[in-house]
KOLDODO-160176 format. One record per residue (C-alpha): residue in three letters; x, y, z. Coordinates in steps of 0.25 Angstrom, whole numbers, padded with zeros to 4 digits, always signed. Layout:
! residues N
alaXYZ ...
! end
This chain:
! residues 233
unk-0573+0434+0427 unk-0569+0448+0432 unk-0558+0447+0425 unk-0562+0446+0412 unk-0572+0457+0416 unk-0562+0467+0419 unk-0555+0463+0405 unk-0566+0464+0398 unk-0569+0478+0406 unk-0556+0482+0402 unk-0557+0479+0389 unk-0570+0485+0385 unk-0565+0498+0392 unk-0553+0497+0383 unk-0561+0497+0371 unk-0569+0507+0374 unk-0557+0515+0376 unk-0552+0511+0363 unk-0564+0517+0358 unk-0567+0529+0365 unk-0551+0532+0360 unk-0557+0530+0346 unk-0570+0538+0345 unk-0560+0548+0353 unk-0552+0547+0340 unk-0563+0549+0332 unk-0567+0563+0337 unk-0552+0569+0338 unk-0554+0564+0322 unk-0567+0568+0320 unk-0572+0556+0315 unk-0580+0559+0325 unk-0582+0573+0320 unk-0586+0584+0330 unk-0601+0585+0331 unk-0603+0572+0327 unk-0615+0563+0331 unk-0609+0552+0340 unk-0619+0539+0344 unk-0616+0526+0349 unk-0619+0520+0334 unk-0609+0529+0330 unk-0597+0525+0337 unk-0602+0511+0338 unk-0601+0512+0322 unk-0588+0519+0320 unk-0581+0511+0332 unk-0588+0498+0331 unk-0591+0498+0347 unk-0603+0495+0356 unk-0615+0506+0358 unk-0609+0504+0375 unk-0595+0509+0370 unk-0600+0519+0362 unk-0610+0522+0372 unk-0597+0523+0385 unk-0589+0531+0373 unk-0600+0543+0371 unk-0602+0545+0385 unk-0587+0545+0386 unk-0585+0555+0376 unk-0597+0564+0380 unk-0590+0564+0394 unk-0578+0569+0387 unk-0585+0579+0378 unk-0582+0573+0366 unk-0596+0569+0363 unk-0605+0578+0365 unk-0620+0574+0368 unk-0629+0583+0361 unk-0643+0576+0366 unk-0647+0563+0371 unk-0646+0557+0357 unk-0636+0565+0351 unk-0618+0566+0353 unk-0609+0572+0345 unk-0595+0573+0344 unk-0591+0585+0352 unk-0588+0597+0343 unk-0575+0604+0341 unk-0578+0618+0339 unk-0567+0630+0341 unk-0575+0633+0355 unk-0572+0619+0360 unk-0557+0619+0355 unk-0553+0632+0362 unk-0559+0627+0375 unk-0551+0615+0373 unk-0538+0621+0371 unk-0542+0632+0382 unk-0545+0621+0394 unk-0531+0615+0388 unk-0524+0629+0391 unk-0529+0628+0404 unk-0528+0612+0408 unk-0515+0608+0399 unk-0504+0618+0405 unk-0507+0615+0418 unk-0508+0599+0418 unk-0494+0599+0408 unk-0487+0608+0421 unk-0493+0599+0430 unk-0487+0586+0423 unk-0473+0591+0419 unk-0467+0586+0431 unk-0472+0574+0428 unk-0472+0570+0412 unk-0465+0560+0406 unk-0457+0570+0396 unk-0452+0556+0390 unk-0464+0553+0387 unk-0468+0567+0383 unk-0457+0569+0372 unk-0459+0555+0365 unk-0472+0558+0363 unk-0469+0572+0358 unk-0458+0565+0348 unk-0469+0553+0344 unk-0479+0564+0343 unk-0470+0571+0332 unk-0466+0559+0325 unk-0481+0556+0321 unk-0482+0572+0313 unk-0488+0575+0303 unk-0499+0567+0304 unk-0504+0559+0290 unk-0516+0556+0294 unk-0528+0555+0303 unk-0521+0544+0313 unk-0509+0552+0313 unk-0516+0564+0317 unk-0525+0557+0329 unk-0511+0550+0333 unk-0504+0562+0335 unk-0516+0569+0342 unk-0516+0557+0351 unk-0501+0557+0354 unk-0502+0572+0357 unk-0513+0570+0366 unk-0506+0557+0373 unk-0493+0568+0373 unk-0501+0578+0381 unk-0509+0569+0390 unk-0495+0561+0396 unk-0490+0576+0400 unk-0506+0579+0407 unk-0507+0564+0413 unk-0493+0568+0423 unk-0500+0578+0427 unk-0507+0570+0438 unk-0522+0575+0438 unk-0532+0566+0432 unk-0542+0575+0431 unk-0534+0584+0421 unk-0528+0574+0414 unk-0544+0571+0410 unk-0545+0585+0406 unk-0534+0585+0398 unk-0536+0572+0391 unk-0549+0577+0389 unk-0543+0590+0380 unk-0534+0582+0375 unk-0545+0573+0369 unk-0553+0587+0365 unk-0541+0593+0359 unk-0537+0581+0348 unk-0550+0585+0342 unk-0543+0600+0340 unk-0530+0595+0338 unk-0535+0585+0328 unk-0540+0595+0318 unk-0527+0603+0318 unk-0520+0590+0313 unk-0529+0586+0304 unk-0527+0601+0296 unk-0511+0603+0300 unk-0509+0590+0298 unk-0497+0591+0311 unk-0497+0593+0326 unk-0496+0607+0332 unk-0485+0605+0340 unk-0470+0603+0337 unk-0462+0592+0344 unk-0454+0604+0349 unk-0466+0611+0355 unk-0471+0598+0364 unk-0456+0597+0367 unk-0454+0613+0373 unk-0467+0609+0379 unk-0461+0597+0387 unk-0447+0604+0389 unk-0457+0615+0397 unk-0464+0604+0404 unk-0452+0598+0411 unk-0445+0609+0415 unk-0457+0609+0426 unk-0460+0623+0426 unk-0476+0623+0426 unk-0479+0637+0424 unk-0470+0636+0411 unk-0478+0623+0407 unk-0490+0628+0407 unk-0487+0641+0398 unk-0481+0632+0389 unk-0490+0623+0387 unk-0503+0633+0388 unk-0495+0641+0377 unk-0495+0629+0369 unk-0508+0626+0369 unk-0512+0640+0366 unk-0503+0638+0353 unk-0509+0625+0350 unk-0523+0631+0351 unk-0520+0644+0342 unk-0511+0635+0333 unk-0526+0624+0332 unk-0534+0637+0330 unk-0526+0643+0320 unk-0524+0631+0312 unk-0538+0626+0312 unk-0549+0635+0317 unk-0550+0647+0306 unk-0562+0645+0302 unk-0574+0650+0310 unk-0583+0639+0309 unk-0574+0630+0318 unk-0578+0640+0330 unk-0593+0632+0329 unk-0592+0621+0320 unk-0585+0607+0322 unk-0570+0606+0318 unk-0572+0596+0310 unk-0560+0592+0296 
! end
């Protein structure tokens, strides 16, 4: 009997999993659009799951801050304003370099440039599936350098901004309709990494996430109303 308890444990949690990774992909897609009421009904509808799943899920994601609880009755999507993304890409200035110094000792670079080449291989994107896959292999890419660099509580962090920064990431691709790095920059990126040298790491990746964010804002963010308003396509 505590067997089949366990199992079933496992399963249920394994579900839940599954569709927390959905709703997840709902927001980076805004199909859960920024701003957007968010109930038990509603996610029990859109991912046909029980009002407890959905109930675990919304705490989950308020926890995270990508629901936001506006009143007892009321939770929204958490909006994406130009405020919220430079503080995103400012707390990834400060966190990234350091975490990517701290693992490359440690990375699997095998691993590292397969997924680069794979990464690659999926451009340009066609449609909506393509786009979510690529963010997703860029975030997977990113997340195996943070993960060797042996501290948990940054490796939350981090999964935390990575999560955040689809959502940012996600409108670039959707306008360019490509990635905003080349092979070749990821690949210069990993050449500096394995050399050891962690002061040169970290400027080279905290110049790289300043390009990132200057080529996002310039690409996107011209018109004024995004400093206040949801970024929505």
């Amino acid at each position: 009997m505590a067997a089949i308890s366990t199992n079933t444990n496992e399963a249920r949690s394994a579900e839940t999993q599954a569709t927390y990774e959905q709703i997840m992909d709902a927001i980076v897609t805004q199909k859960l659009a920024p701003s957007q009421k968010v109930s038990e009904s509603v996610l029990c509808d859109m991912f046909a799951i029980s009002r407890s799943v959905a109930r675990a899920i919304i705490e989950r994601l308020i926890a995270r801050h990508f629901l936001v609880s506006v009143s007892p009755r009321v939770t929204i999507v958490a909006p994406l304003t130009l405020s919220q993304i430079k503080e995103n890409f400012m707390l990834r200035k400060i966190l990234l370099p350091e975490i990517f110094s701290l693992a490359s000792r440690h990375a699997d670079y095998d691993e590292l440039y397969g997924l680069n080449r794979q990464l690659n291989r999926m451009l340009p994107t066609e449609d909506d599936k393509a786009a979510l896959d690529v963010l997703k292999l860029n975030k997977r890419l990113n997340l195996a350098i943070c993960e060797k660099s042996d501290y948990p509580l940054m490796l939350d962090w981090a999964q935390q901004l990575e999560d955040t920064v689809m959502r940012i990431y996600w409108l670039y691709v959707k306008v360019n309709n490509s990635f905003f790095y080349s092979e070749e920059q990821i690949e210069m990126s990993l050449e500096v990494m394995k050399k050891g040298e962690a002061a040169h790491t970290r400027q080279v990746m905290y110049d790289l996430l300043c390009q990132t964010e200057e080529r996002i804002l310039n690409s996107i963010f011209s018109h004024k109303k995004f400093c206040s308003q949801d970024l929505i396509l």
